[in-house]
C-alpha positions in Angstrom: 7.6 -12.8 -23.7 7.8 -9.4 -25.0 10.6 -7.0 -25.7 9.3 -3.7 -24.7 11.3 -0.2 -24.3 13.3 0.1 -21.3 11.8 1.7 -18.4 13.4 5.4 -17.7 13.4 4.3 -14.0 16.5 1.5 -15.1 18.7 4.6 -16.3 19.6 4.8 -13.0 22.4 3.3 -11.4 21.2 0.5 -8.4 21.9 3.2 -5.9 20.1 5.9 -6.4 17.7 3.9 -7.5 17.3 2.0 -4.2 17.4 5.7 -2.3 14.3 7.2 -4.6 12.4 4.0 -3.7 12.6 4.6 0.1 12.0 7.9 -0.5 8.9 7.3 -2.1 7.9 4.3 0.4 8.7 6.9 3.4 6.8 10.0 1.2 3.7 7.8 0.1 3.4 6.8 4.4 3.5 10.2 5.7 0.5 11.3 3.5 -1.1 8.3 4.6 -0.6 9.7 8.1 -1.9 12.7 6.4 -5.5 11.5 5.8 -5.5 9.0 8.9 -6.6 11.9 11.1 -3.0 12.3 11.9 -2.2 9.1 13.8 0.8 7.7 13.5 0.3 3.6 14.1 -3.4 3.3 13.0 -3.0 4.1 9.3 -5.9 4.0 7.4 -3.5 2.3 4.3 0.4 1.1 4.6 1.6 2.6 0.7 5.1 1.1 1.9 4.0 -2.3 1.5 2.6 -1.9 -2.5 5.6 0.4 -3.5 8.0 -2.9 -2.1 6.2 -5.0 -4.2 6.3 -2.4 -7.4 9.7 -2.6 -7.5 10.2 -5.9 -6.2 8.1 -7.4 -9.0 10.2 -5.2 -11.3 13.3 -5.4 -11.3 13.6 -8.9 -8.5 13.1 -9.8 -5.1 16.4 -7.6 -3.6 14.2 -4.8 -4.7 11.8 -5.2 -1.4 14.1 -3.9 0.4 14.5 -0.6 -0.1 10.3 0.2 0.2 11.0 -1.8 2.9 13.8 0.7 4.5 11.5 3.7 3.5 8.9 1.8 6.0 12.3 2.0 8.6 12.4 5.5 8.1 8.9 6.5 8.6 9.0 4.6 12.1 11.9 6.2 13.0 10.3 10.0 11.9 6.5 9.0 13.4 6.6 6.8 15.9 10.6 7.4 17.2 11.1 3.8 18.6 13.5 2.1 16.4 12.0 -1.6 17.7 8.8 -0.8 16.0 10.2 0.8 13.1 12.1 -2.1 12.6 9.3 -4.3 12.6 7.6 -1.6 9.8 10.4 -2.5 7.9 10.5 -6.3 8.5 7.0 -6.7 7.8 6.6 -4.6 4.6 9.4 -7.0 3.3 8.1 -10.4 4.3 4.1 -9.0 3.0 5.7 -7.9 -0.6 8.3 -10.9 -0.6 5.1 -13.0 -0.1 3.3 -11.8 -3.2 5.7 -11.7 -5.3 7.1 -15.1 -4.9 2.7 -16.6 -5.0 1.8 -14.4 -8.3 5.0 -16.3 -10.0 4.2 -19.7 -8.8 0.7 -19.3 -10.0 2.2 -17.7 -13.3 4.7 -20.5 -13.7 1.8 -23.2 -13.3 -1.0 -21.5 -15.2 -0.2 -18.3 -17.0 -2.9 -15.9 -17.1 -4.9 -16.3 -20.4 -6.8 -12.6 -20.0 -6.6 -9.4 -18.2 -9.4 -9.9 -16.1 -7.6 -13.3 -14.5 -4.3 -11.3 -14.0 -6.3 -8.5 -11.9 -8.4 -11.6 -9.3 -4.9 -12.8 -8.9 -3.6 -9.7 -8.1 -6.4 -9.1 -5.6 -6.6 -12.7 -4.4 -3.3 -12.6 -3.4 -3.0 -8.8 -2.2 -6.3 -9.9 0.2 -6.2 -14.1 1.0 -1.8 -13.5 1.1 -0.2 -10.3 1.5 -2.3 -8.7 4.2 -3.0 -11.0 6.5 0.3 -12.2 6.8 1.5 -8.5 7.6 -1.7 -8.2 9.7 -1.2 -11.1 11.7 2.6 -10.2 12.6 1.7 -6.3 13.0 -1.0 -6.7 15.6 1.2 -8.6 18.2 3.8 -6.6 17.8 2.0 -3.4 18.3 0.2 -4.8 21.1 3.4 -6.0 23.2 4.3 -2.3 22.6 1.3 -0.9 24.0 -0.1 1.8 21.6 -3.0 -0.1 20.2 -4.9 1.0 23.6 -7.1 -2.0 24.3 -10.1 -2.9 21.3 -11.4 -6.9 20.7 -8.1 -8.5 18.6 -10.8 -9.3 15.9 -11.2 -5.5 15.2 -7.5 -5.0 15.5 -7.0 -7.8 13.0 -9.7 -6.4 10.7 -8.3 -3.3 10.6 -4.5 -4.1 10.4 -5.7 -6.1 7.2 -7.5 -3.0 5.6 -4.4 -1.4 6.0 -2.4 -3.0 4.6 -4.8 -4.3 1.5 -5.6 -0.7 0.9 -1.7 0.2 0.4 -0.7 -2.6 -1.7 -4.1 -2.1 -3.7 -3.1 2.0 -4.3 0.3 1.8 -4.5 0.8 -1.2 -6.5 -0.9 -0.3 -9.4 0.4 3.7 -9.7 3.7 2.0 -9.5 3.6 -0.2 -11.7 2.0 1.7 -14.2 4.9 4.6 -13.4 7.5 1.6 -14.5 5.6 0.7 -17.2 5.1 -2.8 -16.1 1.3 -2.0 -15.7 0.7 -5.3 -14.2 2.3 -8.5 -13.5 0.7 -10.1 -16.4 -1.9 -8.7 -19.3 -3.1 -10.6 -22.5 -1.7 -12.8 -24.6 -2.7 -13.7 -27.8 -3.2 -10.4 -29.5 -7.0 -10.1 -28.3 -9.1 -6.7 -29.3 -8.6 -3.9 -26.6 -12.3 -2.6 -25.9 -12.8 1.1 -26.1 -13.2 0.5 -22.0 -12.8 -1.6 -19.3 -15.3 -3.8 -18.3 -14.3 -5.2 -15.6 -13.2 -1.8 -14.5 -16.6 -0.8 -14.8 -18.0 -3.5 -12.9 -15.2 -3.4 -9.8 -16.1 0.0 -9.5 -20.2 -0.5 -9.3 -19.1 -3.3 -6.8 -16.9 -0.9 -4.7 -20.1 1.6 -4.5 -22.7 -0.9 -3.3 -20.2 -1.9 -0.5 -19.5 1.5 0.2 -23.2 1.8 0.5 -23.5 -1.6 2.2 -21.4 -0.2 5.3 -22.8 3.3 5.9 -26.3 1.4 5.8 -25.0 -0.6 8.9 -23.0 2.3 11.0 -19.8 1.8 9.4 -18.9 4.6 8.2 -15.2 4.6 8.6 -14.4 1.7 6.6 -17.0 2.8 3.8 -14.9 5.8 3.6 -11.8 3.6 3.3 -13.3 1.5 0.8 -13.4 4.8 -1.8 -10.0 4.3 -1.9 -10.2 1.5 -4.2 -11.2 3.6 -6.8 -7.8 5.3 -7.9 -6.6 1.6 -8.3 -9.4 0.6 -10.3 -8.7 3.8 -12.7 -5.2 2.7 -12.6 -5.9 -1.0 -13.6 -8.3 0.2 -16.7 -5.6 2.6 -18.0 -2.9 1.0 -17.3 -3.6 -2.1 -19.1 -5.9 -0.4 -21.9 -3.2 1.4 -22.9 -0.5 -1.3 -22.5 -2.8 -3.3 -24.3 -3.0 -1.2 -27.5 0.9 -0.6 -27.6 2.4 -3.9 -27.0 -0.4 -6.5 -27.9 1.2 -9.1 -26.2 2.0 -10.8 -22.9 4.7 -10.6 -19.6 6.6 -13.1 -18.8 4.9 -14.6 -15.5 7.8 -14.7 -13.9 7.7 -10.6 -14.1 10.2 -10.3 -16.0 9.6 -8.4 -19.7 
């Protein structure tokens, strides 16, 4: 455990606090909308989801709740049925509640010994956790409302899970870094920071050959979605570099610093 500045965010009192987080959830959807083409279910990424988890990692589980009214809002604004947008809301807290409550389990049983470890779990639970659990609920839902049209559920499913991987992938790490919590857990030990990130460097070849991978085969869609993934990887490789370099140390792995 490290002592470490404290964040300027915790200056504020819980209140407006709680108020610029759903802001932020409800600001970081409607550009999402934004570069979906304009549609307001089918999302390319739900940002709602990651920001919950930011701040619920942060500062405690309570603190899904507001991203999670932020998701409430953007319903209300985009799609004006306040069934659905409570579902938005529902779900973005469950998915980030999810997450947070596997990454400390795994942290309580085996901390993570180097960066690199800290970032699989991350992903591991963002991809095997988090979004299908919001995906599975989502689809249902928005099919019993009717404005999924009428595409094979496996597609739907696919594409719910995108979704919402992409936002908590994106938003998560900006975040986090923005809290200067970087991520839920970094070294320990005092190792030497590299001058960069290797696995950085390697996510990022990764990410282009599966980009690559899916334009080869007709999908071009989700290639495009996939070079979303690399703002989080810049974030990751700054974030913890430079976290690295000041504090030398390690997070407690129940998120706490």
């Amino acid at each position: 455990m490290i002592h470490r500045p404290t964040p300027a965010d915790t200056a504020l009192p819980a209140l407006p606090r709680a108020v610029l987080v759903a802001a932020l959830a409800l600001a970081f959807c409607l550009v999402a909308r934004l570069v979906s083409h304009g549609d307001a279910v089918r999302l390319l990424l739900w940002p709602a989801l990651g920001v919950s988890f930011a701040f619920g990692w942060r500062h405690g589980l309570v603190w899904v709740v507001p991203g999670a009214v932020g998701a409430f809002a953007y319903g209300l604004l985009a799609v004006r049925d306040p069934w659905l947008a409570l579902a938005a809301g529902l779900i973005t807290a469950v998915g980030a509640l999810a997450a947070i409550v596997v990454l400390r389990r795994l942290g309580e049983w085996k901390p993570a010994e180097y960066r690199l470890e800290a970032v699989v779990r991350f992903l591991a639970v963002t991809l095997l956790v988090a979004a299908p659990l919001c995906a599975v609920v989502a689809v249902p839902v928005l099919a019993w409302h009717g404005v999924l049209g009428d595409p094979h559920p496996l597609r739907l499913l696919l594409g719910a899970w995108l979704s919402f991987a992409l936002g908590m992938l994106l938003a998560a790490p900006a975040v986090l870094a923005w809290l200067d919590d970087a991520l839920p857990q970094t070294d320990v030990g005092g190792q030497p920071v590299p001058i960069f990130d290797l696995s950085g460097v390697l996510m990022a070849l990764l990410l282009a050959g599966a980009s690559l991978l899916l334009a080869s085969v007709g999908q071009a869609q989700y290639a495009y979605m996939l070079l979303f993934l690399y703002f989080p990887i810049v974030a990751w490789s700054a974030a913890l570099t430079l976290t690295s370099r000041r504090l030398g140390g390690g997070v407690d792995p129940r998120g706490k610093a």
